[in-house]
N, CA, C and O atoms as a Tinker XYZ file with bonds, in Angstrom:
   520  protein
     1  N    225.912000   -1.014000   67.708000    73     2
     2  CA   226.070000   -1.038000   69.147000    64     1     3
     3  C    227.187000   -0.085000   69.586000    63     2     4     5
     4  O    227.068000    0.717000   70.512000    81     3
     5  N    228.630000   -0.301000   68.597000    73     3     6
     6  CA   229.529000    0.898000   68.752000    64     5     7
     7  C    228.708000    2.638000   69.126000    63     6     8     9
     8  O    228.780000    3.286000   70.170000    81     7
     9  N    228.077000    2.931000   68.014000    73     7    10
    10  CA   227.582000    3.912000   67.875000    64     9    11
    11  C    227.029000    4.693000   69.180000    63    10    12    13
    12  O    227.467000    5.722000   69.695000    81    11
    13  N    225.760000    3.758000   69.615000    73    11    14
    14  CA   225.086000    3.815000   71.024000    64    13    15
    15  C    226.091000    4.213000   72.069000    63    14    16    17
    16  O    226.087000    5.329000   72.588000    81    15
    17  N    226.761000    3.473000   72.295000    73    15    18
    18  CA   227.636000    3.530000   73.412000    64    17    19
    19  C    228.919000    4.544000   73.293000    63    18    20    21
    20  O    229.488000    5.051000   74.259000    81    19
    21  N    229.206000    4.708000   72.131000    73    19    22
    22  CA   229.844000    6.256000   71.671000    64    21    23
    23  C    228.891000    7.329000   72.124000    63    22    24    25
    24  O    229.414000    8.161000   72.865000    81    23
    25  N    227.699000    7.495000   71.871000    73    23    26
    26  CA   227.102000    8.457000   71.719000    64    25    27
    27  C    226.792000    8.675000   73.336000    63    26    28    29
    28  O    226.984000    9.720000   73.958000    81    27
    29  N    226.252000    7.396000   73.875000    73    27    30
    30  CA   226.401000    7.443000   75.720000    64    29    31
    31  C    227.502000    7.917000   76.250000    63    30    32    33
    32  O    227.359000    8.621000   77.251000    81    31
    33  N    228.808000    7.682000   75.765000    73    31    34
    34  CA   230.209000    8.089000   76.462000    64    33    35
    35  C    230.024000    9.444000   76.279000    63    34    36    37
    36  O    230.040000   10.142000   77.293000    81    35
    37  N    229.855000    9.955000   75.233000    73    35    38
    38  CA   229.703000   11.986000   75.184000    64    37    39
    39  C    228.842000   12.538000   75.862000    63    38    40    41
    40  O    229.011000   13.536000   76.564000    81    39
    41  N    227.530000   11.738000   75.654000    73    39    42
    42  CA   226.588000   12.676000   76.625000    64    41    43
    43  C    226.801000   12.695000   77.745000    63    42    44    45
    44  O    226.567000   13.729000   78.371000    81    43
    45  N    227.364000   11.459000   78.444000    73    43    46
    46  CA   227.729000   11.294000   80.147000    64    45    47
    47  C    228.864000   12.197000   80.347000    63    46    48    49
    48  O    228.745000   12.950000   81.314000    81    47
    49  N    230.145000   12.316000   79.522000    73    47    50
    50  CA   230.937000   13.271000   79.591000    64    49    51
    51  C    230.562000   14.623000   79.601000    63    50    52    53
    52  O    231.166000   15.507000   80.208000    81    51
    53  N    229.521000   14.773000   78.896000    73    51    54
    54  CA   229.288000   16.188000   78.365000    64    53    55
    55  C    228.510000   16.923000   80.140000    63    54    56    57
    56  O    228.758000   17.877000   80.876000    81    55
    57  N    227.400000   15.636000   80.114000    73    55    58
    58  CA   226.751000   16.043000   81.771000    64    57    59
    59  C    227.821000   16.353000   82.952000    63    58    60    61
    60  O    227.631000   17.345000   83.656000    81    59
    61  N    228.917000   15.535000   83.172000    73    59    62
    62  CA   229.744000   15.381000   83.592000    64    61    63
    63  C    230.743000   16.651000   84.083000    63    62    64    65
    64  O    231.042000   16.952000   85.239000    81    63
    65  N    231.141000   17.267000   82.881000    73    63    66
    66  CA   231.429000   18.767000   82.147000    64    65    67
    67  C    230.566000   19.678000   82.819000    63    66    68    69
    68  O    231.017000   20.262000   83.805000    81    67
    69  N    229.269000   19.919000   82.406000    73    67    70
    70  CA   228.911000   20.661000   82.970000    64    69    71
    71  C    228.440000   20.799000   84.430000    63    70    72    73
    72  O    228.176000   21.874000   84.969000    81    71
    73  N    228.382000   19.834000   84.889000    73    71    74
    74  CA   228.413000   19.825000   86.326000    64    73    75
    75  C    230.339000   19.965000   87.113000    63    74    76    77
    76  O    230.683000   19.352000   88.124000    81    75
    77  N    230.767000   20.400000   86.736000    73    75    78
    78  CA   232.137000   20.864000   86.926000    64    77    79
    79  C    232.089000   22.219000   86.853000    63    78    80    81
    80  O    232.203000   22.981000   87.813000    81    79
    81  N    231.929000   22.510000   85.763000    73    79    82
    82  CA   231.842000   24.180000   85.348000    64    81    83
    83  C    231.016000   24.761000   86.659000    63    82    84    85
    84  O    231.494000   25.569000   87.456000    81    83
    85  N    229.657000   24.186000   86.733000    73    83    86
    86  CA   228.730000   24.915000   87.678000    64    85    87
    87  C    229.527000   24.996000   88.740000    63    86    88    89
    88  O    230.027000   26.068000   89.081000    81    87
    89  N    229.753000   23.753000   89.442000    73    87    90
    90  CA   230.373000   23.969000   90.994000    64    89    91
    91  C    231.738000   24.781000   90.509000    63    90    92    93
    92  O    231.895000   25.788000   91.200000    81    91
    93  N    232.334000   24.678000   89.924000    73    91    94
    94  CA   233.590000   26.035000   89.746000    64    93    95
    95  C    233.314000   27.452000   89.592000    63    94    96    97
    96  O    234.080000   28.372000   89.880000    81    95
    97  N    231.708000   27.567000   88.929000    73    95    98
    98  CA   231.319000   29.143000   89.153000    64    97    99
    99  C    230.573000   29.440000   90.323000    63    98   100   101
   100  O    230.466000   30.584000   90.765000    81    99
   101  N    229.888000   28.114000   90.997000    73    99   102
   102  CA   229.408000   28.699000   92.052000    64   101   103
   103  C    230.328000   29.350000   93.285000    63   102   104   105
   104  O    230.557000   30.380000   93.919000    81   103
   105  N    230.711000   27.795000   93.113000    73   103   106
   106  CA   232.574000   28.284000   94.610000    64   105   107
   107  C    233.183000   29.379000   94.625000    63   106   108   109
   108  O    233.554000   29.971000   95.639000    81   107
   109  N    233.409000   29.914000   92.886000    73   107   110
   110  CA   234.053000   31.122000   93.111000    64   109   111
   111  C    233.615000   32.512000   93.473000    63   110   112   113
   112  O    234.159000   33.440000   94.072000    81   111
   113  N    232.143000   32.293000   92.758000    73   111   114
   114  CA   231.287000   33.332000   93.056000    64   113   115
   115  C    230.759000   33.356000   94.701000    63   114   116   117
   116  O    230.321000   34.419000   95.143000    81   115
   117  N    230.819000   32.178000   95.556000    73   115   118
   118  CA   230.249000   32.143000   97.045000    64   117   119
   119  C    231.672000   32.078000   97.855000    63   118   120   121
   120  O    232.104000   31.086000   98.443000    81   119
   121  N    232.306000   33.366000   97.753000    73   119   122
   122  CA   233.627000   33.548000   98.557000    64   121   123
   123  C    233.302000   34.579000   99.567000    63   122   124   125
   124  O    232.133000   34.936000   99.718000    81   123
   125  N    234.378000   35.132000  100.345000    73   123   126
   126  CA   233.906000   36.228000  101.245000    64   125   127
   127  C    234.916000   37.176000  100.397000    63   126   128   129
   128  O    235.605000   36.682000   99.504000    81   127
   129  N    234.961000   38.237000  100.640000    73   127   130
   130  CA   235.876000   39.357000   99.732000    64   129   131
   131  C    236.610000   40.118000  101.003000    63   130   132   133
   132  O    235.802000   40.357000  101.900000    81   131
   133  N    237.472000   40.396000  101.181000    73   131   134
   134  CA   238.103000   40.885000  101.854000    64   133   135
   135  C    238.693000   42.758000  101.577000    63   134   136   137
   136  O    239.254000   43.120000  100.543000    81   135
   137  N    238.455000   43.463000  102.478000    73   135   138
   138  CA   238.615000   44.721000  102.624000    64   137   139
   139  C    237.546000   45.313000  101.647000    63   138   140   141
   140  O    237.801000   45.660000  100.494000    81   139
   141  N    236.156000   45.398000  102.325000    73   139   142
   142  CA   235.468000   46.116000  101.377000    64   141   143
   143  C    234.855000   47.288000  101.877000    63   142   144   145
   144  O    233.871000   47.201000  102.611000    81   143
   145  N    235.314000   48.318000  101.569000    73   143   146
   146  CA   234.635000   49.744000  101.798000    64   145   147
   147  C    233.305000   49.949000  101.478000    63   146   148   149
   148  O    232.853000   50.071000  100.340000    81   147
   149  N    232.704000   49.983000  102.504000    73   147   150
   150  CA   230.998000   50.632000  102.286000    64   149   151
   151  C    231.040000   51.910000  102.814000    63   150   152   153
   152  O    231.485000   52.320000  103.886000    81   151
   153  N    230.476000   52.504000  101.835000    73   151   154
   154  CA   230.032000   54.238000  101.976000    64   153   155
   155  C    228.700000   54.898000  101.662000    63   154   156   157
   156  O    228.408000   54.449000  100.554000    81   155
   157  N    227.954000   55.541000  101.964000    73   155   158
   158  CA   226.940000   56.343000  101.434000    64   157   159
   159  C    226.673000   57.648000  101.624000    63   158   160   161
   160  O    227.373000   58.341000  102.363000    81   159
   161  N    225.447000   58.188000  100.857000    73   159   162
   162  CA   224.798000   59.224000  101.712000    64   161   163
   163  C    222.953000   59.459000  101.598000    63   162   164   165
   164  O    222.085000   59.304000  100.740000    81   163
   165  N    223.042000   59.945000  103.116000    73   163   166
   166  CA   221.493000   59.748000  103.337000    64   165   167
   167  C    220.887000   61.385000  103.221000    63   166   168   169
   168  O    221.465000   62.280000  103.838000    81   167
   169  N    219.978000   61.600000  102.583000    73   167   170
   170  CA   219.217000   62.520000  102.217000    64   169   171
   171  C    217.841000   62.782000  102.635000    63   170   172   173
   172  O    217.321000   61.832000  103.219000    81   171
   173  N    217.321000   63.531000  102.530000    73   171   174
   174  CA   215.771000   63.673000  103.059000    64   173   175
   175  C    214.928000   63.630000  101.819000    63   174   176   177
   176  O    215.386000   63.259000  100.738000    81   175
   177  N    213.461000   64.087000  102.027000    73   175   178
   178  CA   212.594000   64.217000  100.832000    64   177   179
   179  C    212.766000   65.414000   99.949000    63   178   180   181
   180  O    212.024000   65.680000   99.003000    81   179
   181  N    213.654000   66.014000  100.277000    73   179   182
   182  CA   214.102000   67.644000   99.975000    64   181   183
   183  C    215.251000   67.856000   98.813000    63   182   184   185
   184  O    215.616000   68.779000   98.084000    81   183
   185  N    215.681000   66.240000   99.093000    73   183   186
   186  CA   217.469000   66.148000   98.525000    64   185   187
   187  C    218.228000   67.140000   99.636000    63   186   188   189
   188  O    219.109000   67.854000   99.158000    81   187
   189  N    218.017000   67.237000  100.835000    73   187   190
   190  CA   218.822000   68.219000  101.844000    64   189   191
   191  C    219.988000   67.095000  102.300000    63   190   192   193
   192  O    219.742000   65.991000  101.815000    81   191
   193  N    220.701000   67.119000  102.785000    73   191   194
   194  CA   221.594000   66.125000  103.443000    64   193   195
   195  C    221.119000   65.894000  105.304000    63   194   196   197
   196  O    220.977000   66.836000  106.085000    81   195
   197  N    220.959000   64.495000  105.643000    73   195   198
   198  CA   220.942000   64.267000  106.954000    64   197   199
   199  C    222.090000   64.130000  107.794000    63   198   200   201
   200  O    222.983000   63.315000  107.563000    81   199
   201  N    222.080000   65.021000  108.900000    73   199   202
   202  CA   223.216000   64.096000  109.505000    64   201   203
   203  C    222.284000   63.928000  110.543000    63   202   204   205
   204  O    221.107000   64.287000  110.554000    81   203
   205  N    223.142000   63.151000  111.707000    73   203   206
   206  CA   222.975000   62.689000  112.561000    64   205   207
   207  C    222.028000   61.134000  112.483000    63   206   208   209
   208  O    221.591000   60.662000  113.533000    81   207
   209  N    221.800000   60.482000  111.233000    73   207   210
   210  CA   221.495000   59.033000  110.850000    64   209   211
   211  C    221.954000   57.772000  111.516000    63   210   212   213
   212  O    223.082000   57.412000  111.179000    81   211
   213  N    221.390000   57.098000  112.299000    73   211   214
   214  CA   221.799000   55.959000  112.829000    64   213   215
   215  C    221.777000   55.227000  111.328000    63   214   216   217
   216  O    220.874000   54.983000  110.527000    81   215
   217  N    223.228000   54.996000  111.344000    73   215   218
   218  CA   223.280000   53.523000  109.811000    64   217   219
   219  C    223.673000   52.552000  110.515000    63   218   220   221
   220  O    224.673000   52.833000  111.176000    81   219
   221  N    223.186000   51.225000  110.682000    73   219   222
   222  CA   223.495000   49.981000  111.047000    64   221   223
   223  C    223.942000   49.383000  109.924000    63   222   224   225
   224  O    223.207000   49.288000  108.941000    81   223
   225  N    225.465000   48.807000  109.933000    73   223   226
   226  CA   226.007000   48.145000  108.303000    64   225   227
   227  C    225.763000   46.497000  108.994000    63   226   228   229
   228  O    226.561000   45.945000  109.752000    81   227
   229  N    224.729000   46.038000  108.608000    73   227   230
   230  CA   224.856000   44.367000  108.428000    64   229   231
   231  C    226.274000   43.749000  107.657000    63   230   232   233
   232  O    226.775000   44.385000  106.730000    81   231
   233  N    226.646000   42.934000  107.956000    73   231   234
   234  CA   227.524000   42.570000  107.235000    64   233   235
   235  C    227.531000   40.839000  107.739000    63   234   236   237
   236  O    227.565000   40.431000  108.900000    81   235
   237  N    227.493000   40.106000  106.618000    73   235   238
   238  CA   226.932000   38.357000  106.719000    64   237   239
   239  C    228.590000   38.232000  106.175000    63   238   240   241
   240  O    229.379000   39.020000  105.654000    81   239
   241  N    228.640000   36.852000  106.584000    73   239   242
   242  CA   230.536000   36.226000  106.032000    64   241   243
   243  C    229.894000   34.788000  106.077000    63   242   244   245
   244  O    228.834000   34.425000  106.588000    81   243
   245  N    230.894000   34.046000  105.359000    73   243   246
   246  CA   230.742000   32.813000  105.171000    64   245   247
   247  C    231.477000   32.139000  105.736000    63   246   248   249
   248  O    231.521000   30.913000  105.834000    81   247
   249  N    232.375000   33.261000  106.321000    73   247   250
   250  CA   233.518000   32.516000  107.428000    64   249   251
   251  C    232.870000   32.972000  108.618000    63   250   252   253
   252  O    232.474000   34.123000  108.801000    81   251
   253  N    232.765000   31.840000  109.566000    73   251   254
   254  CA   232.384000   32.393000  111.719000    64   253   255
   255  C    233.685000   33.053000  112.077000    63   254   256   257
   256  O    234.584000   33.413000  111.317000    81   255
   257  N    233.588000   33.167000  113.751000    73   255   258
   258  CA   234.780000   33.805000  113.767000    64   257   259
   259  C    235.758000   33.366000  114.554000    63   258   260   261
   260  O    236.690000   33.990000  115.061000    81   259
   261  N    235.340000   31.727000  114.643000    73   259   262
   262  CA   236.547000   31.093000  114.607000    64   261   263
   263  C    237.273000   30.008000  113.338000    63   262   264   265
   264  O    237.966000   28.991000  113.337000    81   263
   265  N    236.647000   30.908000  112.329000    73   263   266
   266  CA   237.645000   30.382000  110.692000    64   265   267
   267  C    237.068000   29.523000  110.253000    63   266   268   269
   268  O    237.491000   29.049000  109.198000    81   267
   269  N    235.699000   28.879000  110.953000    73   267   270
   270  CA   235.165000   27.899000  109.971000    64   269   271
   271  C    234.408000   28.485000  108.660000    63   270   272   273
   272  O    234.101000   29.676000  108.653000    81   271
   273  N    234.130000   27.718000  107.636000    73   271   274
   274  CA   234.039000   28.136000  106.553000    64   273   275
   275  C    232.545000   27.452000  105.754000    63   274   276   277
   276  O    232.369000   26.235000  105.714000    81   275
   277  N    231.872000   28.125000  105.348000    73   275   278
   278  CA   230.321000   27.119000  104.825000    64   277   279
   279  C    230.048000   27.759000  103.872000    63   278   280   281
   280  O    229.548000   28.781000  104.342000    81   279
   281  N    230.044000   27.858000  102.502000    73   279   282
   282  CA   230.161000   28.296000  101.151000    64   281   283
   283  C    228.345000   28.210000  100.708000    63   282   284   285
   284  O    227.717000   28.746000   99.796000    81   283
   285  N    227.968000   27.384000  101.700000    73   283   286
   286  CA   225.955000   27.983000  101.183000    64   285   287
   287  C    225.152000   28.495000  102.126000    63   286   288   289
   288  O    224.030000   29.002000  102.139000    81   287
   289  N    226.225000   28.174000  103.141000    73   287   290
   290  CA   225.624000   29.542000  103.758000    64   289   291
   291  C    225.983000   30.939000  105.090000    63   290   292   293
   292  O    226.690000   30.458000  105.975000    81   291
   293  N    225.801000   31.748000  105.232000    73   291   294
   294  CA   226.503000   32.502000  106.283000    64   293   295
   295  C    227.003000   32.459000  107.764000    63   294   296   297
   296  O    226.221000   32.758000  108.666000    81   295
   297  N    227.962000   32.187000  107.962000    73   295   298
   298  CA   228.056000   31.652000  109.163000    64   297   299
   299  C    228.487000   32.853000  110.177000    63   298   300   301
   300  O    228.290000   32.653000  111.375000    81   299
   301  N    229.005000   33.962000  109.808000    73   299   302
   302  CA   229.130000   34.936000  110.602000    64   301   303
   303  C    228.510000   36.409000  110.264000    63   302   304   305
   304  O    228.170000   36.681000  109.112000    81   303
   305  N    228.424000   37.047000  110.999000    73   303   306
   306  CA   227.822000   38.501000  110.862000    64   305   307
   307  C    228.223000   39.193000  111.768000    63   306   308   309
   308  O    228.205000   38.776000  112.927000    81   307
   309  N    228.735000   40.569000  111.399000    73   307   310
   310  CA   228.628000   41.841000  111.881000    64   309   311
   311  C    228.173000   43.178000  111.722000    63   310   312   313
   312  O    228.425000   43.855000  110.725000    81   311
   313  N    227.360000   43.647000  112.904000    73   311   314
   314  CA   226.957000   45.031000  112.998000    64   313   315
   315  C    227.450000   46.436000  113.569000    63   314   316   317
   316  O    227.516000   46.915000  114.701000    81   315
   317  N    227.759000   46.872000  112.328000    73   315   318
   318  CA   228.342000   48.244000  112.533000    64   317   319
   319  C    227.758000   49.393000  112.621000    63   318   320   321
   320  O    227.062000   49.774000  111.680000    81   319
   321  N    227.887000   50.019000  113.533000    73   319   322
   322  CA   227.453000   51.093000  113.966000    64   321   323
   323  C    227.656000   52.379000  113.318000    63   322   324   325
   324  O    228.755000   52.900000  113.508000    81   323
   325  N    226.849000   52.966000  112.622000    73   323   326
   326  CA   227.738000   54.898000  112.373000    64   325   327
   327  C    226.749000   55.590000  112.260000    63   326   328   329
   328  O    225.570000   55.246000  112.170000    81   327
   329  N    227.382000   56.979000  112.263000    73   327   330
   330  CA   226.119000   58.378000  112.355000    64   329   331
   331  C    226.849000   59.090000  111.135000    63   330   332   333
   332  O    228.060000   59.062000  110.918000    81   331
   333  N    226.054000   59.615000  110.518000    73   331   334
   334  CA   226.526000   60.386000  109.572000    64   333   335
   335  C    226.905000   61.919000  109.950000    63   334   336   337
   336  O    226.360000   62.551000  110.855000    81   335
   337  N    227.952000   62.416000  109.086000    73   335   338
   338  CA   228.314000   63.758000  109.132000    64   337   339
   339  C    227.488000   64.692000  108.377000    63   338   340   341
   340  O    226.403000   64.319000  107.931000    81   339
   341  N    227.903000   65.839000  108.206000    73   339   342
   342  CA   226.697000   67.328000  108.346000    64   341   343
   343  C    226.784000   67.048000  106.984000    63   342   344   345
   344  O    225.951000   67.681000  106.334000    81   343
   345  N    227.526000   66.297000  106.309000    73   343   346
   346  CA   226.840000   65.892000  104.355000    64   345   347
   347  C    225.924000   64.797000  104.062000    63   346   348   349
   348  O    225.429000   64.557000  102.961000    81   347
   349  N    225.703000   64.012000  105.387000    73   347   350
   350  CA   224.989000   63.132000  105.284000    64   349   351
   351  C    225.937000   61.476000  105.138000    63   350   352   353
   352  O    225.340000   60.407000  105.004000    81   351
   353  N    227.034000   61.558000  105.182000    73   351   354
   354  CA   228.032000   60.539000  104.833000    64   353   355
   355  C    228.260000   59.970000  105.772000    63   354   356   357
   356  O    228.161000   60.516000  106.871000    81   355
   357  N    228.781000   58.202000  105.571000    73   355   358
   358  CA   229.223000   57.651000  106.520000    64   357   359
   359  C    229.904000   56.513000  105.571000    63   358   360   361
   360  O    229.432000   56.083000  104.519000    81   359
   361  N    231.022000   56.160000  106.141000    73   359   362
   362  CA   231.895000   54.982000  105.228000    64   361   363
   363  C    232.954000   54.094000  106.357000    63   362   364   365
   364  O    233.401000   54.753000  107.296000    81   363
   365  N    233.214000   53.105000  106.287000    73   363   366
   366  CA   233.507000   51.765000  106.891000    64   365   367
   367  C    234.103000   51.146000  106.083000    63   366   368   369
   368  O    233.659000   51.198000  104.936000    81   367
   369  N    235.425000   50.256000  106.358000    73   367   370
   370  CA   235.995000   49.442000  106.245000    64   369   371
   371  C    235.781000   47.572000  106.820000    63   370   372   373
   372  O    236.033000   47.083000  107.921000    81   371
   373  N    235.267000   46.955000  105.644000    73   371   374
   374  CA   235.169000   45.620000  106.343000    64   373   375
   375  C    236.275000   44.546000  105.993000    63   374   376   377
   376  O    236.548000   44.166000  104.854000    81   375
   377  N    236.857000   44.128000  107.152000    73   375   378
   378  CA   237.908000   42.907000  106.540000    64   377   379
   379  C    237.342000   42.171000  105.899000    63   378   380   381
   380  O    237.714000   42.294000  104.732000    81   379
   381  N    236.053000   40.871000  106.098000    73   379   382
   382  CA   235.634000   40.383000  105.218000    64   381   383
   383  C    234.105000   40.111000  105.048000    63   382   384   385
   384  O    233.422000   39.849000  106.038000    81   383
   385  N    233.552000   40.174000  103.758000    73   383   386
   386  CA   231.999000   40.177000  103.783000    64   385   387
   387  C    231.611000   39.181000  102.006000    63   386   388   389
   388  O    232.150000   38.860000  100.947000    81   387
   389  N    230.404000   39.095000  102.708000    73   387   390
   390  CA   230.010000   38.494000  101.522000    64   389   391
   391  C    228.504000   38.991000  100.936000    63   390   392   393
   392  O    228.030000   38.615000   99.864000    81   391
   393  N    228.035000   39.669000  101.625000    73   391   394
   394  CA   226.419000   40.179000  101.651000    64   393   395
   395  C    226.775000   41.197000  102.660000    63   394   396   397
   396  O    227.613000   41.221000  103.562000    81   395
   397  N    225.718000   42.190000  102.157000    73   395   398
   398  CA   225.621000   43.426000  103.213000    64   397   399
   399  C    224.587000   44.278000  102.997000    63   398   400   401
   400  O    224.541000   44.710000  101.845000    81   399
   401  N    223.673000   44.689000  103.802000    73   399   402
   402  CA   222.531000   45.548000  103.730000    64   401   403
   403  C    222.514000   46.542000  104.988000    63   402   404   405
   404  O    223.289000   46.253000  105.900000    81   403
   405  N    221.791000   47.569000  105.119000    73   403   406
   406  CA   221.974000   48.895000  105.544000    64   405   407
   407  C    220.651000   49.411000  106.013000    63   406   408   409
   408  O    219.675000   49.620000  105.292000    81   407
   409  N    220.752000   49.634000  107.612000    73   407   410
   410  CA   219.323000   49.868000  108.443000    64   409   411
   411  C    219.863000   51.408000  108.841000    63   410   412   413
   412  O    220.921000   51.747000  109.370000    81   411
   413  N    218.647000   52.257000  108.350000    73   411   414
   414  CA   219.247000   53.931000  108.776000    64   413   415
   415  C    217.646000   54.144000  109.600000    63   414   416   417
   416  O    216.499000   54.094000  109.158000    81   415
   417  N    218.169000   54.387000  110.912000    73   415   418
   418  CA   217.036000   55.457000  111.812000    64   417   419
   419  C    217.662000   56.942000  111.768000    63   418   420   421
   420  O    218.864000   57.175000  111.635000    81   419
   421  N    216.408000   58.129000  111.932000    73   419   422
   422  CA   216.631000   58.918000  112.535000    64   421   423
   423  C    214.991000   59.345000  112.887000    63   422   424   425
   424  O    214.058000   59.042000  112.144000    81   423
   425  N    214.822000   60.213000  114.350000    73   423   426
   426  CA   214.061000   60.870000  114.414000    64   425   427
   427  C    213.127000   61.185000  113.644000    63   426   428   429
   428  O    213.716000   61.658000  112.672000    81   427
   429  N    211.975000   61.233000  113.435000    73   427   430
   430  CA   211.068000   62.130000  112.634000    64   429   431
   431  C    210.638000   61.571000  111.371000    63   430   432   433
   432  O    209.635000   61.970000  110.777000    81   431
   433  N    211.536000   60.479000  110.887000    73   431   434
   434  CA   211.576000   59.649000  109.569000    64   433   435
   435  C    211.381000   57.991000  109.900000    63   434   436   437
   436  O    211.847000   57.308000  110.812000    81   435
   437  N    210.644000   57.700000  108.961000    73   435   438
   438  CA   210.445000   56.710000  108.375000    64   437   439
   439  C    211.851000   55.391000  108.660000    63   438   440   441
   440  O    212.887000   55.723000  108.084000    81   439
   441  N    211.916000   54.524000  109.159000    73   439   442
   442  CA   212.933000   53.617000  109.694000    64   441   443
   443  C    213.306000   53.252000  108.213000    63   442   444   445
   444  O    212.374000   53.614000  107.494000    81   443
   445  N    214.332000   52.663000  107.472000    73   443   446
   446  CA   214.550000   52.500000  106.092000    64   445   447
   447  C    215.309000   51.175000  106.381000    63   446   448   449
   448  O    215.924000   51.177000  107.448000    81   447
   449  N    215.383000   50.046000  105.633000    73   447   450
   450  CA   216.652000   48.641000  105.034000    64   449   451
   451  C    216.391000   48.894000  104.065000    63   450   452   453
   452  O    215.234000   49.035000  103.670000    81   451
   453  N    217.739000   49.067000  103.179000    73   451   454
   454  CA   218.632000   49.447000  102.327000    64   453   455
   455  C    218.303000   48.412000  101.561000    63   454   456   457
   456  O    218.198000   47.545000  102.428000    81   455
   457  N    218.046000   47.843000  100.471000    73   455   458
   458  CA   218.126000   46.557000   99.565000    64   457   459
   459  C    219.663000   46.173000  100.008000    63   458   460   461
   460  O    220.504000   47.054000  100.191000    81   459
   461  N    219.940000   44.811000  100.159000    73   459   462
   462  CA   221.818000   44.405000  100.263000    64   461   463
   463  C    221.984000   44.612000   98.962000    63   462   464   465
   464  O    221.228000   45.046000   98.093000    81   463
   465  N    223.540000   44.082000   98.953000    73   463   466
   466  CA   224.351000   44.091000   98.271000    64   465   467
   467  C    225.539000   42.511000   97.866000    63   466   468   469
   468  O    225.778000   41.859000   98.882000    81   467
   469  N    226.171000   41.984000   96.625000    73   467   470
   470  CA   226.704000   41.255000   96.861000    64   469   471
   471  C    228.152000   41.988000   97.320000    63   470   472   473
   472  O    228.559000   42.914000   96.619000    81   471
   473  N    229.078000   41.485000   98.732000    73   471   474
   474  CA   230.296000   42.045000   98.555000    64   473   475
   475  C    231.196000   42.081000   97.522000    63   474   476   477
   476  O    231.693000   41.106000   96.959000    81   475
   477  N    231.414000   43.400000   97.263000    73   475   478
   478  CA   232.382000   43.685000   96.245000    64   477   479
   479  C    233.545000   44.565000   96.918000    63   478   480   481
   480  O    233.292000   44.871000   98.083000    81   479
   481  N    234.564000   44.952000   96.500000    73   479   482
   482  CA   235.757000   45.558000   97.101000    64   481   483
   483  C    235.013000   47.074000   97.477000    63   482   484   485
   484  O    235.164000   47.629000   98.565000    81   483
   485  N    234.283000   47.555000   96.485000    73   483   486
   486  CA   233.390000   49.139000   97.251000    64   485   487
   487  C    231.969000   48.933000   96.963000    63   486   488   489
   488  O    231.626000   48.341000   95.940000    81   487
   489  N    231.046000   49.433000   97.891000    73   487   490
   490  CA   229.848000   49.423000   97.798000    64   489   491
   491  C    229.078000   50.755000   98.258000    63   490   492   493
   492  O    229.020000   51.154000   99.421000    81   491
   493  N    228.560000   51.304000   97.262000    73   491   494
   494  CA   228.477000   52.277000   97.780000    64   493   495
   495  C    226.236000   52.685000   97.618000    63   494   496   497
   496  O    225.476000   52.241000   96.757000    81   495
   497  N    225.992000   53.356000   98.470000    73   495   498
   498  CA   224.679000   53.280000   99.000000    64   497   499
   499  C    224.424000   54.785000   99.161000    63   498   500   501
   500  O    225.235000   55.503000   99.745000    81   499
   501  N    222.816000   55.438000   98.417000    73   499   502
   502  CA   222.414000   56.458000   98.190000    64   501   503
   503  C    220.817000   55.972000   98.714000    63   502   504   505
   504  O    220.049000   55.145000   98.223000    81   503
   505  N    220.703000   56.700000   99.704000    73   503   506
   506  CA   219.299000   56.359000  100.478000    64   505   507
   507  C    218.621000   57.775000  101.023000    63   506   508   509
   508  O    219.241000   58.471000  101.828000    81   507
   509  N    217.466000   58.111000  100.591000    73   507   510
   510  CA   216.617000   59.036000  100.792000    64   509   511
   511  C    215.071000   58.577000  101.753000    63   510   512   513
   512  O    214.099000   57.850000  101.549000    81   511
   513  N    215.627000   59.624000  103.034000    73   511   514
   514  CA   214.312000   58.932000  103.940000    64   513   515
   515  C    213.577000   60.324000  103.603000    63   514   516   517
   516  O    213.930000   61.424000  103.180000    81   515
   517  N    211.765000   59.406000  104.211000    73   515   518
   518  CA   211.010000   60.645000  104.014000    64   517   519
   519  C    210.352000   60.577000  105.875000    63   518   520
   520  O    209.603000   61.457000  106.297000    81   519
C-alpha cells in the first residue's frame, strides 16, 4: 500500500511540475518587447527598388493603452504609416509590440500582407511586389 501511494505522490508531483514549467514558458514567451525596430525593403519583379510604397506597420500589444494587460490575448494595436525612400526602405521604432505584420500598396502592383512576425528587439522584412 506504501508503494502505491509513493508512486501516486511522484506522479501527482511530477504532473504538478510540469504544469509549472508550461505556464512559466508560456508567460515569458507572451510578453510585449519593448523598443523594437522594424525595417525593410520593397522591391519589384525586376529586383529594382520601389519607392514611393505605402507600408502600413500593424503592430498588436498585449498591453491597451490605458496599461491594462491580457497575456492571451491582444489588447492594443497600432498603425503606422510610411513610404519608402528611392532604395525602397522604410524603418520605425516601436515602444512596445508583441506581433507585427506589414500591408504595402503602391500603384500598378499587386496589394501585398507581409506574413507577421513574433516581436523581437529588430525585425526586419524583404518584400517583392509584382
Amino acid at each position: 500500500m506504501k508503494q502505491i501511494v509513493g508512486k501516486l505522490l511522484i506522479t501527482v508531483f511530477a504532473i504538478l511540475t510540469a504544469i509549472v514549467i508550461y505556464f512559466f514558458i508560456y508567460y515569458s514567451n507572451n510578453q510585449d518587447v519593448n523598443d523594437v525596430k522594424v525595417e525593410g525593403y520593397v522591391f519589384g519583379s525586376n529586383d529594382e527598388p520601389l519607392k514611393n510604397v505605402r507600408v502600413t506597420i500593424v503592430n498588436e500589444r498585449y498591453e491597451n493603452d490605458n496599461g491594462l494587460k491580457n497575456y492571451d490575448e491582444y489588447l492594443g494595436q497600432d498603425k503606422i504609416e510610411l513610404i519608402t525612400d528611392s532604395t525602397g526602405y522604410y524603418s520605425t521604432l516601436l515602444k512596445k509590440s508583441a506581433y507585427v505584420y506589414i500591408l504595402l500598396q503602391k500603384d500598378g502592383y499587386k496589394p501585398i500582407e507581409e506574413k507577421g512576425k513574433q516581436a523581437k528587439k529588430s525585425l526586419f522584412f524583404k518584400t517583392k511586389m509584382h
